[in-house]
N, C-alpha and C positions, 0 to 999 in steps of 0.2 A: 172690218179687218180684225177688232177687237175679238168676235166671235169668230173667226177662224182660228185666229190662233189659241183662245179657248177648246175648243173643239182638236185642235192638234194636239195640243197639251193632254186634253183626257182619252185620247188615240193612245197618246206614245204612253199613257201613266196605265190602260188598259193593257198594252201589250206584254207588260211587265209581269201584269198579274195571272199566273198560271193557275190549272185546279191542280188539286191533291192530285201524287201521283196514284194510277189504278191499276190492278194488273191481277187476273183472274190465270189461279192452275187447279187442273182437272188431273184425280187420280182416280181412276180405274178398277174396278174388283170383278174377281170372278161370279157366277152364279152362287148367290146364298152365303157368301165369303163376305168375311170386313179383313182378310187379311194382308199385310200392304208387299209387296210382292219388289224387288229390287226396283225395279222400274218405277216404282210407284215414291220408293224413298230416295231416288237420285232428285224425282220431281218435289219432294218436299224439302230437301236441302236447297233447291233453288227458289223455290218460296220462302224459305229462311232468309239465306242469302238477300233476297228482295225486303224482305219485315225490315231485316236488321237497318240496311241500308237507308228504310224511314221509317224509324223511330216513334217518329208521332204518330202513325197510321194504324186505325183498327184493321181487324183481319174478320173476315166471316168464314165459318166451316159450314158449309151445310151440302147433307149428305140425303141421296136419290138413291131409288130402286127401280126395277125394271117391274111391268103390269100383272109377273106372276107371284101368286100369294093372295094372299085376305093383305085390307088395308090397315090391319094391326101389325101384323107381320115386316109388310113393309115400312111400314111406320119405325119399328125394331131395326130393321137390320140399318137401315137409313143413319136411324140415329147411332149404332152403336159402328158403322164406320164412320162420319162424323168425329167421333168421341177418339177412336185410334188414328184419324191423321190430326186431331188438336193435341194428343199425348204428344206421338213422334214430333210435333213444332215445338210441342214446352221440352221435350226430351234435346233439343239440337237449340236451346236456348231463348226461347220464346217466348216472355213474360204472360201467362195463363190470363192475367188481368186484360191484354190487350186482343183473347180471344173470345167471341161466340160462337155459339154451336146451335146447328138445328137439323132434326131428324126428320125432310118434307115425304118421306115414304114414294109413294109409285108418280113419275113424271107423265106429261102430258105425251101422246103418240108421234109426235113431232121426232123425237129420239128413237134411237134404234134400241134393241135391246142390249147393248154390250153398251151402245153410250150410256144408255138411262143407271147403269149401275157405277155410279161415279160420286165422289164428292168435289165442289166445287170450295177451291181456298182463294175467298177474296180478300186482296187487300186494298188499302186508300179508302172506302168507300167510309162514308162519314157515320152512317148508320146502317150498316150492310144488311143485316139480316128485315128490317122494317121494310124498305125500299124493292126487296125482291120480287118480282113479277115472271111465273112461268106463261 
């Protein structure tokens, strides 16, 4: 008896305990473009919106290219859209401390060619850019 009700106790004391919240947004560029496109800044104000709302939570930017190019290239354009959706977040209030950035250049064939040219804005993740796995 003792041990069930232990066992209930660390049930209802697990239930409580939630992870970090997580919530991954994808903005989209044209060919050979890091430029952010209306569409692209509605969806970074709603990732603000989201930051703001947890405070405690890092963000990860990291920024895809689609397989045309040399892998220097890609590597470039990657990182330098990266670099302008982390400006537009510190630009709509976004403590620069609480972001990383990373420029992964050309994605795996899994993606299309219009997806693979995207940056992805993670946030919650505890150590987002370490952890990433394509």
């Amino acid at each position: 008896m003792r041990a069930l009700l232990l066992v209930s106790l660390l049930l209802a004391g697990l239930a409580g305990c939630q992870p970090p919240p997580k919530q991954n947004y994808f903005v989209f560029f044209e060919k050979w473009s890091a430029e952010l496109d209306g569409q692209s800044r509605a969806l970074i104000r709603a990732a603000v919106a989201y930051a703001k709302a947890h405070p405690d939570d890092r963000i990860a930017v990291i920024g895809y290219a689609d397989p045309t190019g040399s892998k220097e290239a890609n590597v470039d354009i990657s990182a330098t859209r990266a670099d302008r959706v982390r400006d537009a977040l510190v630009a709509d209030g976004i403590a620069s401390a609480r972001i990383t950035t990373q420029g992964r250049g050309e994605v795996q064939p899994t993606w299309t060619e219009q997806e693979a040219r995207r940056v992805e804005i993670r946030v919650g993740l505890e150590n987002p850019v370490s952890t990433l796995r394509l």
